[in-house]
C-alpha positions as CSV (number, residue, x, y, z in Angstrom):
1,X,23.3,7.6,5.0
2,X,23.1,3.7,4.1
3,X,20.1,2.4,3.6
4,X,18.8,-1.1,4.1
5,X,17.7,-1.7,0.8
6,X,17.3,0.0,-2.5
7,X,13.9,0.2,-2.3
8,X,11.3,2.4,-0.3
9,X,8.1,0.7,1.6
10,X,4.8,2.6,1.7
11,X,2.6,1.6,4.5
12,X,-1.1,3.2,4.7
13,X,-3.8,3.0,6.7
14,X,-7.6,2.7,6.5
15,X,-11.3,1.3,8.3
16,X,-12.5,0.6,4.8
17,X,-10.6,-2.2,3.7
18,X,-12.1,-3.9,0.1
19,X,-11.9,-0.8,-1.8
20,X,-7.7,-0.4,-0.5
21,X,-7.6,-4.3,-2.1
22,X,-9.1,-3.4,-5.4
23,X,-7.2,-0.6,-5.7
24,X,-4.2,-2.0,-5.5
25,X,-4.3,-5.4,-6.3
26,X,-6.5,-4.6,-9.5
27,X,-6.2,-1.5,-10.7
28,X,-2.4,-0.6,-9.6
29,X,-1.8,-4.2,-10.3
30,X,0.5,-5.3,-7.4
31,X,0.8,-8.6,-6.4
32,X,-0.7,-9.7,-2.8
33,X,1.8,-11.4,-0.4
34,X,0.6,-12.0,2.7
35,X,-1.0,-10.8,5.7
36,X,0.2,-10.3,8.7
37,X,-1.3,-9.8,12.2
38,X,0.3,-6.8,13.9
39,X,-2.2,-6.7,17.1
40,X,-5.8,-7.1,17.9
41,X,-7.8,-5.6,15.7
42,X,-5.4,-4.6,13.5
43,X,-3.9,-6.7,10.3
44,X,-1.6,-6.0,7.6
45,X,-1.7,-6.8,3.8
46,X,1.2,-6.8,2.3
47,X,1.9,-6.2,-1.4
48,X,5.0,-7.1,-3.3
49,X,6.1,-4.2,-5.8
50,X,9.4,-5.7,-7.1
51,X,11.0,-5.7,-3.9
52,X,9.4,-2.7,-2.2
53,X,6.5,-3.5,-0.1
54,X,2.9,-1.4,-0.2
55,X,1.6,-2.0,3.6
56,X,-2.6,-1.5,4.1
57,X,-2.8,-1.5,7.3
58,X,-6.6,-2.4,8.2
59,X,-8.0,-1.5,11.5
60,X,-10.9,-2.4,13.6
61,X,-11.5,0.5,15.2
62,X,-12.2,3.6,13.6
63,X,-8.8,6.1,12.8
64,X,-8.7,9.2,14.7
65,X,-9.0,12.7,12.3
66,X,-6.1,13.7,10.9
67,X,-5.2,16.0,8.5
68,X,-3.8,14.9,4.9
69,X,-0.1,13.9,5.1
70,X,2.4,11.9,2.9
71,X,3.4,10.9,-0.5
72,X,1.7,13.2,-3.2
73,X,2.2,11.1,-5.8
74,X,3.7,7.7,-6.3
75,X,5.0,6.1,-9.6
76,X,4.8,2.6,-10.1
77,X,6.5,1.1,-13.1
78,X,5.5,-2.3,-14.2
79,X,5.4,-5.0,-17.3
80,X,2.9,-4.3,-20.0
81,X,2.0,-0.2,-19.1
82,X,3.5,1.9,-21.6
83,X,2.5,5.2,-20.5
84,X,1.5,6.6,-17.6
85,X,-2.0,6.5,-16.1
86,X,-3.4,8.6,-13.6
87,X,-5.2,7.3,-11.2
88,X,-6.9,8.5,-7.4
């Protein structure tokens, strides 16, 4: 298989938007890009994580019920963090 790039993009999704933001921008400490319009009542926030790209997807509308699915666990090296931290 050839991949694209070296790196992997996570994208997420969520109706409660400012707590995603904190999260990642101050806690995980990952830079904010941009954000993108993807469709009417739905907009995108991207994050830069050298090179890979952490997607919140923020809707409008409420997300249908769905079981838990994805990454267990993600690990996110950066300047300055010696060890790692755990965090939900």
């Amino acid at each position: 298989m050839q991949l694209a790039k070296n790196v992997i993009d996570i994208g997420l999704s969520t109706n409660n938007l400012e707590p995603m933001l904190r999260f990642w921008q101050q806690d995980a400490g990952i830079r904010s890009d941009h954000v993108q319009p993807i469709r009417r009542g739905q907009k995108q926030y991207r994050h830069d994580a050298h090179g890979s790209v952490i997607k919140l997807n923020h809707h409008v509308e409420p997300l249908p019920d769905a079981a838990p699915s994805g990454y267990r666990e993600l690990l996110i090296a950066r300047d300055g963090v010696g060890a790692p931290r755990r965090m939900v």
